[in-house]
N, C-alpha and C positions, 0 to 999 in steps of 0.2 A: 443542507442549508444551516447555518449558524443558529444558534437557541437566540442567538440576539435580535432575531429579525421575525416582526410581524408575518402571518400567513395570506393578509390582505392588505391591498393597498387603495390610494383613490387614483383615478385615470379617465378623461376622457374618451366619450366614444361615442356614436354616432347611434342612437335612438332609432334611426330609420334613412334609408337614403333621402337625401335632402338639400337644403340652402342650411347656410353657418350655426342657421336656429337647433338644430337638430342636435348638436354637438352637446352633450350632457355630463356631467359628475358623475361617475360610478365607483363603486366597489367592487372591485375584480381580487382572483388570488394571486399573489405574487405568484413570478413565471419560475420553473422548475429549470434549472440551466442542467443542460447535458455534460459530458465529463468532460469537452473542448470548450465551452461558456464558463464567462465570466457574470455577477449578479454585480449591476451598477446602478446606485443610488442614484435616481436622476437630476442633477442639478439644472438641467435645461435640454429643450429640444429645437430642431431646427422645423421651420415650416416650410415644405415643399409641394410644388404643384402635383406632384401623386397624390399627399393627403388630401387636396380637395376633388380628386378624381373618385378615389375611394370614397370620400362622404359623400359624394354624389350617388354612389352606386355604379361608376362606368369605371371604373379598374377593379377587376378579379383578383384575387387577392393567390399569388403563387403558394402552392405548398409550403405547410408549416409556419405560416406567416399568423402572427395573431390578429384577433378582431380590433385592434389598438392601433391608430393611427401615429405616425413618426418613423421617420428613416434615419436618424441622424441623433445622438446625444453626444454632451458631455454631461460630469461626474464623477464619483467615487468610487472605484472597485468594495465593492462589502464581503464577498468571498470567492472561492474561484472552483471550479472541475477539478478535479483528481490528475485529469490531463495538462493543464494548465500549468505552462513553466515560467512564464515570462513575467507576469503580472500579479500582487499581491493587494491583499484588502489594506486600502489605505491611498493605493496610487490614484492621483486625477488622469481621468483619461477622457478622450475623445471617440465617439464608436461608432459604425455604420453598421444600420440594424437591418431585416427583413421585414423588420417593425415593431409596433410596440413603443414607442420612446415620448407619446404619451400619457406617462405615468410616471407613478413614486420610485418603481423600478421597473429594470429594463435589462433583457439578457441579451449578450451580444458573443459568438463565438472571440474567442481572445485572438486569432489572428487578425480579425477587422475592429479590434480597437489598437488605439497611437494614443502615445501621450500628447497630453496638453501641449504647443508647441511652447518653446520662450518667448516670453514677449505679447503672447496672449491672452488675454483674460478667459477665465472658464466659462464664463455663459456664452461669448462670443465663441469660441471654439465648436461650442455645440454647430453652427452654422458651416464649420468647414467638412467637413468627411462628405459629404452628399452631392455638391457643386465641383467639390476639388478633384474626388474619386470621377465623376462624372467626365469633367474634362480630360482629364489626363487620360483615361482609358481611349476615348474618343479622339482628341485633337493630336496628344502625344505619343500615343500609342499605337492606335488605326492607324493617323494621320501624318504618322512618322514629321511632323513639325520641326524644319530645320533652321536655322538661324540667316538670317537674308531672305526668307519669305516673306510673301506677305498674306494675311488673311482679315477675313469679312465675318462677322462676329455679330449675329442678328439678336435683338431684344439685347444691348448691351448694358442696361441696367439691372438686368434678373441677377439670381445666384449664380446663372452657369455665366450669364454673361459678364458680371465682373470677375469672376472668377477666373473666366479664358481669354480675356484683355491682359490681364496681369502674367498670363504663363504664357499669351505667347508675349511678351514684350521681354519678361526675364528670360526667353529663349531666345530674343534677338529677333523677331518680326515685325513687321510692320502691322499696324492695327486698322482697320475699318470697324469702325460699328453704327448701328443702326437704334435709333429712339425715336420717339412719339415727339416731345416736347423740348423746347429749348434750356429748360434748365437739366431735362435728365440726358440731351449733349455737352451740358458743360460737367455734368456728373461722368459722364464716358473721358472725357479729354482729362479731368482728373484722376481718372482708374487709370489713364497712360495713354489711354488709343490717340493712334496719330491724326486719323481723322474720324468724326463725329458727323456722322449724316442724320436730320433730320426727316426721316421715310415719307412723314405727310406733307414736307414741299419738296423734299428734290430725291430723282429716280437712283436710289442706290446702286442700280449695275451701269445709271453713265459716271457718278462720279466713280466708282473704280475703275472702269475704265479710263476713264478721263487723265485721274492720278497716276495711273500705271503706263502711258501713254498707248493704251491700246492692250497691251496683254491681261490684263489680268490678273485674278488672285489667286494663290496657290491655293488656297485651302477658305470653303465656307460651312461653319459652322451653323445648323441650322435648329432654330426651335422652334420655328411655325411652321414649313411644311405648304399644304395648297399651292397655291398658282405662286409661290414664290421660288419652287421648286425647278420649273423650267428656265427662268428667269437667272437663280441660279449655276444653273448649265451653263448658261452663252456669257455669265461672265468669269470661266473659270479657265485659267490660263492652261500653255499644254500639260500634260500632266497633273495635271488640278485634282482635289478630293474636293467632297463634296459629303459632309458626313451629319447623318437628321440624328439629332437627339429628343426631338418633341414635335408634335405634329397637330398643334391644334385648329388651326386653317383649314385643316382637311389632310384625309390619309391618300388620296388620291391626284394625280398631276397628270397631263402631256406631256411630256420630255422628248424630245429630238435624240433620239439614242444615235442619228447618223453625228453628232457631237460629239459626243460621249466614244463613240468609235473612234473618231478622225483627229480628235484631241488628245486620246488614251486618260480617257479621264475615271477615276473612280469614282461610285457613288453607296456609301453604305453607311450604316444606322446600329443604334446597340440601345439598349437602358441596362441601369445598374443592379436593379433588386431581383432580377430572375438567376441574375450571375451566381457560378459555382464559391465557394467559403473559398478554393485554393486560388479562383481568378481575383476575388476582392481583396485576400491576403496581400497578393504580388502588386497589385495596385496598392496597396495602403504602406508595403513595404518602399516602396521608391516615390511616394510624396513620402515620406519621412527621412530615406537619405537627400531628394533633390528638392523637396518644397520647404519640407522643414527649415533647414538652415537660413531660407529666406524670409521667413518666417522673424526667426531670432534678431536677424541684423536690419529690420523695417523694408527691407525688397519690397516685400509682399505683408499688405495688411489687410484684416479683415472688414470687410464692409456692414455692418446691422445699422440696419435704419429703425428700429422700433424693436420693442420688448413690449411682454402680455404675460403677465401672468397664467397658468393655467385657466384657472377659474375663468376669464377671458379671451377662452381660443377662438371663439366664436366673433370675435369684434379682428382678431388676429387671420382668419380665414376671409372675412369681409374686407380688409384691406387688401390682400393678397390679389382678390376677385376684383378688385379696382383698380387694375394696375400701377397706383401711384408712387409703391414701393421704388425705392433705390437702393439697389441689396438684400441684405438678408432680413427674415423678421423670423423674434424668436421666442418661446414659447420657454417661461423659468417658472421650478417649480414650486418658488415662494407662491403661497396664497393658493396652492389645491386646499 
């Protein structure tokens, strides 16, 4: 590690399984990076629904993962691994971490970081690797996503949800999404989706059916899980996917599998942080040839509804838990 860089740093972290209260200032020691890591100065982090799983206490924290809360930064490369070819102390970049990216510094192997795209600001960047990587492995990649489908895009104000409204629309699909209230369906129809269902008046599987004159949707991206899971099913055209990335409704459903057989339909699930370095690599590699560019020329922009200070992740996690977010919220590390 450089002579120029402190041994400790300050970072939040979680006092005791809890509600947002628990969330605390500490002094921790800067993280040791391995000879494939890069040590990046954290200019901001993104807030995702694992961090407040984890300060709960009900996500298990995978192998090698620190006690520090954060999936997702951008920042400043400050030195790099002996391994290390690509990236130099000085470059802004964007990183998808195992965690940690609540603090002053945060190590992330160098293949799951990307530069800052153009056209994006560095605290908002912090927000893309987590929602981006997420979809893409999932929607685009499971879900083989082709251009003249259509798909149903649930909680379409979250990070995964504006996120996978915009990639599938820049792949040529058609959008359904799904919200609580009438201004975060006018927030969907501005993310691009073609239509904007409000869940709590009207039954999201008649209007796509309705829309589709009966068939269906190629593809439902799901992140609640529970009884919306069979429901799901009967509205997924032949061939349909059906792919859970969050399951907080419930881990459990009835499903009609004589559906699922007689439709040939698939049904399968992933998360991002248990993933191998060489599967997030290849993911982070292709958002950078195909997301990126869109990126550059306003395709595709990022969504942050709010910024917090460190010092304030605790008012920043209490929003979260409110659902009132649209988009990203994000955690800079002005004011630790």
């Amino acid at each position: 590690m450089s002579k120029n860089i402190a041994e400790t740093m300050k970072a939040i972290v979680a006092s005791k399984p809890g509600g947002p209260d628990v969330l605390t200032l500490a002094t921790k020691s800067v993280p040791k990076m391995q000879p494939n890591e890069v040590l990046i100065k954290v200019y901001a982090a993104g807030v995702n629904g694992a961090d407040l799983k984890e300060r709960q206490g009900k996500y298990p924290l995978p192998p090698g993962a620190p006690d520090i809360m954060g999936l997702e930064v951008s920042g400043e490369i400050v030195d790099t691994g002996y391994r290390c070819t690509r990236f130099k102390p000085g470059d802004k970049v964007c990183a998808l971490l195992i965690g940690g990216g609540y603090a002053e510094y945060a190590v992330a192997p160098e293949a799951q970081c990307m530069p800052v795209p153009e056209n994006v600001d560095i605290i908002e960047a912090a927000g893309i690797p987590e929602v981006f990587c997420t979809v893409w492995a999932n929607m685009i990649d499971r879900c083989a996503l082709k251009a003249g489908e259509t798909v149903l895009i649930q909680g379409g104000t979250s990070g995964i949800g504006y996120a996978g409204i915009k990639l599938a629309k820049a792949f040529g699909a058609t959008v359904f999404a799904t919200a609580r209230t009438a201004e975060k369906c006018s927030a969907i129809r501005r993310f691009g989706a073609d239509y904007a269902i409000n869940y709590r008046e009207e039954d999201f599987a008649k209007v796509c059916h309705d829309q589709t004159t009966g068939r269906g949707v190629d593809i439902v991206v799901d992140i609640v899980g529970g009884d919306y899971l069979p429901r799901e099913v009967g509205l997924l055209a032949h061939g349909g996917r059906l792919v859970i990335i969050n399951l907080p409704a419930g881990k459990t459903a009835t499903v009609d599998f004589g559906l699922v057989h007689s439709k040939h339909l698939t049904i399968t699930g992933s998360r991002m942080r248990p993933r191998s370095i060489s599967e997030k690599a290849n993911i982070c590699r292709a958002l950078e040839k195909t997301v990126w560019p869109m990126f550059a020329n306003s395709e595709i922009t990022t969504e942050t509804y709010a910024t917090f200070p460190f010092s304030k992740a605790a008012d920043a996690h209490r929003l979260m838990e409110s659902s009132e977010h649209i988009g990203k919220i994000i955690l800079c590390s002005e004011g630790i």
